[in-house]
C-alpha positions in Angstrom: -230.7 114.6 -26.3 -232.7 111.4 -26.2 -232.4 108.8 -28.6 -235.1 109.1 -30.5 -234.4 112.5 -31.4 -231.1 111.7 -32.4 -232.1 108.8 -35.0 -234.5 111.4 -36.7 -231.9 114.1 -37.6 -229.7 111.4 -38.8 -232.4 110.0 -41.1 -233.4 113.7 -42.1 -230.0 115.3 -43.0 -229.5 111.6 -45.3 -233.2 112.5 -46.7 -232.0 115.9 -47.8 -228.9 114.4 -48.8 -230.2 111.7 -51.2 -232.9 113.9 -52.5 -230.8 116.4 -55.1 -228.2 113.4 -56.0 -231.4 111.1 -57.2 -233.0 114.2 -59.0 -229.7 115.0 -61.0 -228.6 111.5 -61.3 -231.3 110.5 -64.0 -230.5 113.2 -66.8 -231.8 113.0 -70.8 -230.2 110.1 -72.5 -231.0 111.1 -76.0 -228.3 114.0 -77.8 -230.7 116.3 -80.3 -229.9 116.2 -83.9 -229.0 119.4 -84.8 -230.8 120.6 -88.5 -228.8 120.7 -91.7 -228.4 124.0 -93.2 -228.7 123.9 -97.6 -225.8 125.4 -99.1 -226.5 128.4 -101.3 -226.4 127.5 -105.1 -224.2 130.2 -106.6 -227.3 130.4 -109.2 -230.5 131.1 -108.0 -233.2 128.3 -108.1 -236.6 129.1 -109.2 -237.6 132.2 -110.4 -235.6 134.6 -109.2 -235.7 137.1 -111.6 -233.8 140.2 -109.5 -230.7 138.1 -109.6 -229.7 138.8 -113.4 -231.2 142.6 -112.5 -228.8 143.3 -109.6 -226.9 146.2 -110.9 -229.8 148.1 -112.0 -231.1 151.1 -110.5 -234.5 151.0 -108.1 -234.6 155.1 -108.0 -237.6 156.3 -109.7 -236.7 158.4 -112.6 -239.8 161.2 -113.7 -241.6 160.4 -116.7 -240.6 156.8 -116.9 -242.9 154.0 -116.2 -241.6 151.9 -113.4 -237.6 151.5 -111.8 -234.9 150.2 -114.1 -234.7 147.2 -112.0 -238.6 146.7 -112.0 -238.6 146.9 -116.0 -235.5 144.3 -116.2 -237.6 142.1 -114.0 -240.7 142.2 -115.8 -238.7 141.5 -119.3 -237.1 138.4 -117.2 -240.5 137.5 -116.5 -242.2 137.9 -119.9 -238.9 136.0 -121.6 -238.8 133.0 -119.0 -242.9 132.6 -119.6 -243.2 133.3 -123.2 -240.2 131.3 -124.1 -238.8 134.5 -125.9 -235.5 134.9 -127.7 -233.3 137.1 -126.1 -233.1 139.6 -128.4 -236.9 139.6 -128.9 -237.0 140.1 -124.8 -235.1 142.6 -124.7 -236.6 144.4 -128.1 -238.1 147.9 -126.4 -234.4 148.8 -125.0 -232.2 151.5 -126.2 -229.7 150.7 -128.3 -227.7 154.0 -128.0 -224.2 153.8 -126.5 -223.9 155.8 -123.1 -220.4 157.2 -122.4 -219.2 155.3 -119.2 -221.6 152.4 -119.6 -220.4 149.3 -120.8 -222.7 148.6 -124.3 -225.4 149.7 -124.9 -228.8 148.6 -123.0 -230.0 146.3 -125.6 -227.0 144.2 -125.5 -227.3 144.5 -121.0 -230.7 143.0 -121.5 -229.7 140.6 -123.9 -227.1 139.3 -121.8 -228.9 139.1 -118.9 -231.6 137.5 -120.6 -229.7 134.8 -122.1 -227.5 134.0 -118.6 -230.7 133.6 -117.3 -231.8 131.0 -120.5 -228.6 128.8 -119.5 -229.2 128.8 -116.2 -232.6 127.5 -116.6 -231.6 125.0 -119.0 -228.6 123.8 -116.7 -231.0 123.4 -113.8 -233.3 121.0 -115.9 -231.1 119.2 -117.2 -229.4 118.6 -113.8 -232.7 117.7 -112.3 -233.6 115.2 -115.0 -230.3 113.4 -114.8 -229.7 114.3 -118.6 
């Protein structure tokens, strides 16, 4: 083997050596910032009317207009924008005693309603620093 031939294998198997060590030798010099998750407030923020409805039913009952948990909803919503009382809320709802239920549905509503009231009022006033 001449020489010549010898010198260019030499200088090719350092090319091919020196080629992946300078390609992996300059990696990203920054570490991403991974995103902060918001805790869940144990309260829902907003308008989140379904969350004081939760225990009523969705099922469709014959001759009734709407779920129980779609009428609950809408009395949240008429209460929260009409700045209702809760017992004036909550004034279409039976207030005959069920056996097994606890109260009557009235006083459910009632309840509901006025939960939802202090709620409200607590987010405000955290908000506004009072």
């Amino acid at each position: 083997m001449k020489l010549s031939m010898k010198v260019a294998s030499t200088l090719a198997v350092l090319a091919l050596g020196l080629v992946p060590a300078t390609g992996v030798a300059s990696g990203p010099t920054y570490a991403p910032e991974h995103p902060t998750h918001p805790t869940h407030p144990s309260t829902p923020k907003g308008k989140a009317y379904g969350f004081y409805c939760k225990g009523k039913s969705k099922e469709h009952v014959k001759g009734e207009k709407g779920t129980e948990f779609s009428r609950c909803v809408q009395t949240m919503k008429q209460a929260d924008n009409q700045d209702l009382t809760p017992k004036q809320a909550c004034k279409d709802e039976s207030k005959k005693h069920v056996k097994g239920e606890k109260g009557t549905a009235f006083s459910r509503c009632v309840k509901a309603v006025a939960q939802m009231q202090k709620d409200k009022q607590q987010e405000e006033d955290s908000t506004t620093g009072s």
